[in-house]
C-alpha positions, 0 to 999 in steps of 0.5 A, spaced: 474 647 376 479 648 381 482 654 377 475 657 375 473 658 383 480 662 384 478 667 378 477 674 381 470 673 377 469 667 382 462 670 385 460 674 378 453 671 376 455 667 370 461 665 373 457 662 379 452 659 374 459 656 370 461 653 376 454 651 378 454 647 372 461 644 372 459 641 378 452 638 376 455 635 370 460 632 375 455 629 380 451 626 373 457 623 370 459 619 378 452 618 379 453 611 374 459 609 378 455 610 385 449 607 383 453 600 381 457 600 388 451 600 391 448 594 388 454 591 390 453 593 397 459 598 397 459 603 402 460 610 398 462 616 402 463 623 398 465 629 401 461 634 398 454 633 394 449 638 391 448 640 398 454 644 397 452 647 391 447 649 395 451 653 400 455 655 396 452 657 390 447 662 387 442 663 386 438 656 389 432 655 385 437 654 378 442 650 383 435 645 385 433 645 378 440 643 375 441 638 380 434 635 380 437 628 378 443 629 382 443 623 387 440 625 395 445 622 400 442 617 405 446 621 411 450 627 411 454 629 417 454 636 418 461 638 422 459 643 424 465 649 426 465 656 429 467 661 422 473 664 426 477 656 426 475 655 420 477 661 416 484 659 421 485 653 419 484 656 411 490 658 408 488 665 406 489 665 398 482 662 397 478 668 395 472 664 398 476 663 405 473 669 409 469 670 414 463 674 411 463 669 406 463 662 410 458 664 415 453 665 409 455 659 407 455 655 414 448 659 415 445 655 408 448 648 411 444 649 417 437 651 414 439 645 409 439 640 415 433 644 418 429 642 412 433 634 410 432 629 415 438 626 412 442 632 415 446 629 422 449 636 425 456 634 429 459 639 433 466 640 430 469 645 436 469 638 440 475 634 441 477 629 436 476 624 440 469 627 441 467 628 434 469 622 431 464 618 437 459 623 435 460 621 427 460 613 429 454 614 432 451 618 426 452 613 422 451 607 426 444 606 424 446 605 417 450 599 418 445 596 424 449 598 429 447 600 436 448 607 437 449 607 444 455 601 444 459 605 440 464 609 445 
C-alpha cells in the first residue's frame, strides 16, 4: 500500500478508489484480531481507522459504504496541529505532505469529530507535557479513572 500512496497517480480516482479498498480490506481482516482481544480485556490502541479513510480519501460516500463493517473506535483522540508544523515536521517526499492537502484533511478530522461523540480533540500545539496530560484525561474514563486526578 505503501508504495501505491507514492505513486504520482496517488490522487487519480481509481487510485483513490484502489487505496481505499486496500485499506477497507486491511481493516476487515484485523477486525477478527481486535474482537478476540477485547473479549480478553486487552486494550487495543490503533493509529488510524476508517476515520482516516475518511479524511484522506474521496470520495465519502464509497469510503462509508466500503467501510460499513469496519469497527467504530470506542474513543479517538484527535491531536489536533496547526498545518504549518506539520508540513515542518514532514520530510517532504510524501506528495500528500503539503500544506493545501493537510488543511483539507485537517478540515474533515474536524467535521468528523463534530459529528462523532467519540472524537477527543487534543491540542497538539501544546507542550509535550501538556499533551500528554490532555491525553490521560481523554482516556481516563474509559478505565474509571477520575479524570480530574490525573496531572
Amino acid at each position: 500500500i505503501r508504495k501505491l500512496l507514492t505513486r504520482s497517480d496517488a490522487t487519480s480516482d481509481t487510485m483513490q478508489k484502489t487505496l481505499g479498498l486496500l485499506f477497507a480490506a486491511d481493516r476487515l481482516i484485523l477486525m477478527d484480531r481486535i474482537e478476540q482481544l477485547e473479549k480478553e480485556n486487552v486494550v487495543v490502541i490503533s493509529d488510524r481507522s476508517f476515520y482516516s479513510s475518511l479524511s484522506y480519501q474521496d470520495p465519502q460516500d464509497w469510503i462509508k459504504e466500503i467501510n460499513k463493517f469496519a469497527k467504530i473506535p470506542d474513543l479517538v483522540l484527535l491531536l489536533d496541529l496547526d498545518v504549518k508544523k506539520s508540513v515542518e515536521r514532514c520530510d517532504g517526499t510524501d506528495e500528500f505532505e503539503n500544506e493545501e492537502f493537510l488543511t483539507g484533511v485537517k478540515q474533515n478530522y474536524l467535521d468528523l469529530a463534530g459529528s462523532n461523540d467519540n472524537f477527543k480533540i487534543i491540542d497538539a500545539n501544546n507542550g509535550p507535557n501538556k499533551v500528554s496530560s490532555d491525553i490521560k484525561k481523554a482516556v481516563a474514563p474509559l478505565f474509571d479513572i477520575c479524570k480530574d486526578c490525573i496531572l
